[in-house]
C-alpha positions in Angstrom: -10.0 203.0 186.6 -12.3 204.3 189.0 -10.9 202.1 191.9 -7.4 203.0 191.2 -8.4 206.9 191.2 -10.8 206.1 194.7 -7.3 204.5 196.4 -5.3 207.5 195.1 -7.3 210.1 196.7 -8.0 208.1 200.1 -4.3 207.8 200.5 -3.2 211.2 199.2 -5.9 212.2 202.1 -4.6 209.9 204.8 -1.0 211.4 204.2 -1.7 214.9 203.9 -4.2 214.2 207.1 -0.6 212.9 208.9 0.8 216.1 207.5 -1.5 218.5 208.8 -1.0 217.0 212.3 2.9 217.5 212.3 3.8 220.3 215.1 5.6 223.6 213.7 9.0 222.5 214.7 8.5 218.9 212.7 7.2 221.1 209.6 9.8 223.2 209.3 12.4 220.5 209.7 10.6 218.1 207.2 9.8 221.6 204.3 14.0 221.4 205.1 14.6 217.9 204.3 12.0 218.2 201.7 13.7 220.8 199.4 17.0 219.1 200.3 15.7 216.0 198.6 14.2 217.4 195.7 17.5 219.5 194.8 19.5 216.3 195.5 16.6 214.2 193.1 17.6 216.9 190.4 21.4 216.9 191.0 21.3 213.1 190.2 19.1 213.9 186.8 21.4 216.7 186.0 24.5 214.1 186.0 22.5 211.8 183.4 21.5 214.6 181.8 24.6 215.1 180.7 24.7 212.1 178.5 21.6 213.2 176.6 19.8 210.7 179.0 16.5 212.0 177.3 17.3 211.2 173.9 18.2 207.5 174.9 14.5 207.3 176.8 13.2 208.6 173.8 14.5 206.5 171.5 13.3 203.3 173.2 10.0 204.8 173.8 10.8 205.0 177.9 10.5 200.9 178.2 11.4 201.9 181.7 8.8 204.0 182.5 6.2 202.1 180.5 6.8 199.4 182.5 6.8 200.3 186.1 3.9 201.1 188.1 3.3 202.8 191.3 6.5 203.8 193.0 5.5 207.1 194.0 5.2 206.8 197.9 4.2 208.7 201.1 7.5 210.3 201.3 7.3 211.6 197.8 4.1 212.6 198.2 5.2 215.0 201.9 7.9 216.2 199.6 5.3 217.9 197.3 3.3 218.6 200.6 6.0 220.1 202.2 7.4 221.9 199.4 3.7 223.2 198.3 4.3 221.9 195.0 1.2 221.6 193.3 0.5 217.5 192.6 -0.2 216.2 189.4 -3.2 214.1 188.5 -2.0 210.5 188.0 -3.4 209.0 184.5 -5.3 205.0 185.5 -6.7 205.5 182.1 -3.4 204.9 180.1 -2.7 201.4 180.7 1.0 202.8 181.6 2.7 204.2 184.7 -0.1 206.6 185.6 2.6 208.9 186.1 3.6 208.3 182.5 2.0 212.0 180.6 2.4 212.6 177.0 5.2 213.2 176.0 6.8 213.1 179.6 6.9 212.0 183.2 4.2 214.1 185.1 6.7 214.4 188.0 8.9 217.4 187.7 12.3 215.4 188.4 13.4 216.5 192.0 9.9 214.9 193.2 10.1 211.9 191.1 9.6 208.5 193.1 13.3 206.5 194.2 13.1 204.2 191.6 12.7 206.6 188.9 15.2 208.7 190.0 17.9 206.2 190.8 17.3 203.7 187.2 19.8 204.1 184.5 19.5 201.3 181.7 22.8 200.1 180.1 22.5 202.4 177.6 22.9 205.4 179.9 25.0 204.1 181.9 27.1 202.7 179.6 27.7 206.8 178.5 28.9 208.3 181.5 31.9 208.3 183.0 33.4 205.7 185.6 33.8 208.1 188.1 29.7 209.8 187.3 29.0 206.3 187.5 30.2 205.7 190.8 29.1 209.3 191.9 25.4 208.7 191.0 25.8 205.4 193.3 27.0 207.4 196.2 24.0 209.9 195.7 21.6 206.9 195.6 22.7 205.7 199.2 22.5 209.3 200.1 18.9 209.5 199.0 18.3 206.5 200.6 19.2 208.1 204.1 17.0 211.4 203.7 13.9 209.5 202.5 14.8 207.5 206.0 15.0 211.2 207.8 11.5 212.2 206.0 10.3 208.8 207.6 11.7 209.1 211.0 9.5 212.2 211.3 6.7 210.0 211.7 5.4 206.9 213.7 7.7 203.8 213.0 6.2 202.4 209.2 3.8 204.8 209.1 5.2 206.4 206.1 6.6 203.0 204.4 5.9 202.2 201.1 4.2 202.9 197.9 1.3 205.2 197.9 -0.9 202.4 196.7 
């Protein structure tokens, strides 16, 4: 576990390190596009939400989240940056997501990773209706182009990818 907390804090360094450098103009524009994203991240919870999307996670144990692994990327990570969010401390030791806390996600749900934010099993899915369904899809494609505008702020793939 060691290993996995060693690459956590050299790229959480190397990122903040790329924040730090950003120009005052660029850090106000990206805090912008920051707390835009994370109010859009909990609009698209909020719309699940309204299904009881927790009580379906809870009732499969959050297969989901048990199974899926280091999502949470650069961008994500700028958001709490840029936000001054305080970041939570990722768990190696639990043989799960690392991100996976008891009995919850660490991540509040405006900062949580794209693919966490934008996965609804059958089962949710299945309880909203057609037109939430197809208004969650246009958010997703939404979200896709402000975690491009966070990226453009920065040298071309510099900012690609999953934190680890």
């Amino acid at each position: 576990m060691t290993g996995w907390n060693n690459e956590w804090q050299e790229a959480v360094s190397r990122v903040t390190a790329a924040f730090e450098r950003l120009s005052v103009p660029v850090r106000r524009n990206l805090e912008t596009l920051a707390t835009q994203m994370a109010a859009h991240k909990e609009g698209m919870q909020q719309l699940v939400s309204g299904v009881d999307a927790a009580a379906h996670c809870a009732g499969c144990g959050g297969a989901c989240c048990v199974k899926g692994k280091y999502h949470f990327s650069a961008v994500d990570l700028l958001v709490y940056l840029a936000t001054d969010k305080p970041l939570f401390a990722p768990r190696f030791d639990n043989g799960l997501c690392p991100f996976l806390g008891e009995p919850e996600c660490l991540i509040p749900a405006g900062y949580r990773p794209f693919n966490c934010i934008t996965f609804n099993c059958d089962l949710i899915e299945d309880q909203l209706a057609r037109e939430d369904v197809s208004r969650f899809y246009r958010m997703e494609q939404e979200l896709v182009a402000r975690y491009a505008a966070i990226r453009g702020l920065f040298p071309a793939r510099s900012m690609d990818g999953p934190l680890l």
